[in-house]
C-alpha positions as CSV (number, residue, x, y, z in Angstrom):
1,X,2.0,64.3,-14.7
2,X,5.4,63.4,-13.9
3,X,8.6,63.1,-16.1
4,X,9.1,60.1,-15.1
5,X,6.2,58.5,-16.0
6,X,6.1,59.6,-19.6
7,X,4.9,56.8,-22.0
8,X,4.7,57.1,-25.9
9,X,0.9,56.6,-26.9
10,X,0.1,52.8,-27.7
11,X,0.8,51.9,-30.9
12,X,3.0,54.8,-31.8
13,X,6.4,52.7,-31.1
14,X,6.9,49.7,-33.3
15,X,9.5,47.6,-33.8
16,X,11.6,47.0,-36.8
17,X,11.8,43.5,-38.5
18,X,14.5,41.6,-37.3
19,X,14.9,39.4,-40.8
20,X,16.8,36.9,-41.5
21,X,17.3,35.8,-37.9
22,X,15.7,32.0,-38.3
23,X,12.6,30.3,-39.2
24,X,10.7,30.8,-35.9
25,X,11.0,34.6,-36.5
26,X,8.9,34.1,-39.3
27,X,11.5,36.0,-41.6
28,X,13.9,33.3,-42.0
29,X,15.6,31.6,-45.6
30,X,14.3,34.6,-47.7
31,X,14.2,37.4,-45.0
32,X,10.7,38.6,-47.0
33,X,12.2,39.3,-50.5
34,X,10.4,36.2,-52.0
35,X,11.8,34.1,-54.6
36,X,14.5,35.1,-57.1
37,X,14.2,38.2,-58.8
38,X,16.4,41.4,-58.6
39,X,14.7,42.1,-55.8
40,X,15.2,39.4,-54.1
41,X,19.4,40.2,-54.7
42,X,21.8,42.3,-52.6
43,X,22.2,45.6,-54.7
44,X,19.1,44.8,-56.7
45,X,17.9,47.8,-57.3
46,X,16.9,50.1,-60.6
47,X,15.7,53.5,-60.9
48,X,11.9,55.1,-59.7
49,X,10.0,54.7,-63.2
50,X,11.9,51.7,-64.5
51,X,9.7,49.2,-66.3
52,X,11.7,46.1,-66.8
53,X,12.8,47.9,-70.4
54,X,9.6,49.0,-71.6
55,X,9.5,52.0,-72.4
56,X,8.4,54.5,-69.3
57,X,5.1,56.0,-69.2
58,X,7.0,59.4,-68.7
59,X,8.3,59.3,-71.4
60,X,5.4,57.6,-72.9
61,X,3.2,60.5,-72.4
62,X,3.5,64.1,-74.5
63,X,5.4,66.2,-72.8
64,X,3.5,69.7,-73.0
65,X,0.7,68.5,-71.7
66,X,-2.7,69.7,-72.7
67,X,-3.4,73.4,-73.5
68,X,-6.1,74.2,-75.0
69,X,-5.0,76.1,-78.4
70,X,-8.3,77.5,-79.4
71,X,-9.0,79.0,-75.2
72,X,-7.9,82.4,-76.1
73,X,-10.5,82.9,-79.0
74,X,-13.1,82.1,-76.6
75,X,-15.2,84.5,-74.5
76,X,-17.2,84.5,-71.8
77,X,-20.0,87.0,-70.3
78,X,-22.6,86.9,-67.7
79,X,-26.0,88.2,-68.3
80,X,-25.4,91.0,-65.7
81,X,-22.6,92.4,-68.0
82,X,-25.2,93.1,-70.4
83,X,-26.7,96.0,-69.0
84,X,-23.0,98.0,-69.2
85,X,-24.7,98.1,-73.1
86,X,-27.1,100.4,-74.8
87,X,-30.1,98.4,-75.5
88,X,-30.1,97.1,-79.1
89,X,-28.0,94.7,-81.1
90,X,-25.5,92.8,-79.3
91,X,-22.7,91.5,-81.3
92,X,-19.0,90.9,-81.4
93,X,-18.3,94.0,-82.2
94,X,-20.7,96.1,-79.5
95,X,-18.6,93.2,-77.0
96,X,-15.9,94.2,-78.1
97,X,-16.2,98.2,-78.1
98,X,-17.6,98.2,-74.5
99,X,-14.3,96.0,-73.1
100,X,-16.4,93.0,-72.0
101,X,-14.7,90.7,-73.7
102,X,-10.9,90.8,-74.9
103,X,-10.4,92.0,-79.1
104,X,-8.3,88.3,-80.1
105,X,-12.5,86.7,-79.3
106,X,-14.0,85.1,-82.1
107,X,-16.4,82.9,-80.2
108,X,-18.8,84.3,-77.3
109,X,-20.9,82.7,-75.1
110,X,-23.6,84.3,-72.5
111,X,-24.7,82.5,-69.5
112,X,-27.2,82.9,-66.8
113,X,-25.8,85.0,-64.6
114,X,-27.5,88.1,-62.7
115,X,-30.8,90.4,-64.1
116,X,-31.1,91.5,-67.2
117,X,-32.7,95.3,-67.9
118,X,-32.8,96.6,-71.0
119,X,-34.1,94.6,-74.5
120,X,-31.1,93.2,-76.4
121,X,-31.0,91.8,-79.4
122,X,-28.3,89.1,-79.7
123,X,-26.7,88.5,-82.8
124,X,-23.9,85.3,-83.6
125,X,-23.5,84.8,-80.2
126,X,-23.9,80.9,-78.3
127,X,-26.2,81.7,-75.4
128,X,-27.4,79.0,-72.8
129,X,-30.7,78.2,-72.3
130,X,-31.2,79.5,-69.0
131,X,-29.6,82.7,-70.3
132,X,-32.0,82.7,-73.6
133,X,-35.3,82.7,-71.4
134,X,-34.0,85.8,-69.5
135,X,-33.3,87.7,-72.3
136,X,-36.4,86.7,-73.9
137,X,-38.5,87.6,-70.7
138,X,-36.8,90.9,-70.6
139,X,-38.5,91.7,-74.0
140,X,-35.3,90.8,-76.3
141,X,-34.4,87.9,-78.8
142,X,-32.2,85.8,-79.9
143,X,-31.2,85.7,-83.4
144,X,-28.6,83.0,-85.1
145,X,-28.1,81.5,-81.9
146,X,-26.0,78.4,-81.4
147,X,-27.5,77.2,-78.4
148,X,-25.7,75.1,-76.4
């Protein structure tokens, strides 16, 4: 390789538009701007969002955007966390006393997640299906439950 032969890779150089410069140049009369128009005019030019007047979807659109307000009262637990209980009756409370979930819950849910080893017996708490048969399988049940 030699400095002197150095070439940019094919393609990478382009030329700019020479407008404006004739009709053979194929940017003659309107130099590309179309027809009338602000844009079509020297210093037509409005601001990023404008809409002709109407009103912007910016400020169309809530400004907060979405946060779910009822996220905190809602709980989570794997099937594996089970087994940090006694076995017996699960229920907001027990959750609640062993540190699985956090004390502002009102709403639990247990998914399939990991073994199950002791019998538990769920009280007022949404449990998946997949979570259900394991606990069930294990030896324990499922009262109340809002499956889901």
């Amino acid at each position: 390789m030699k400095l002197n032969t150095l070439k940019p890779a094919e393609g990478s150089k382009k030329e700019s538009r020479r407008v404006g410069r004739g009709i053979g140049s194929g940017f003659g009369k309107t130099a590309g701007r179309g027809h009338k128009g602000q844009h079509s005019r020297a210093g037509g030019f409005h601001k990023v969002g404008f809409e002709g007047g109407q009103m912007p979807i910016q400020r169309r659109l809530p400004k907060r955007g979405f946060k779910s307000l009822t996220k905190p009262y809602n709980a989570k637990i794997r099937t594996s966390e089970l087994n940090k209980l006694q076995a017996g009756i699960v229920d907001l409370l027990a959750l609640k006393a062993a540190n699985l979930i956090p004390e502002i819950s009102l709403n639990v849910k247990v998914y399939l997640s990991g073994e199950v080893k002791n019998k538990y017996t769920l009280q007022g708490i949404a449990v998946t299906k997949g979570a259900k048969n394991l606990i069930e399988k294990a030896g324990g049940s499922v009262e109340v439950a809002k499956e889901a």
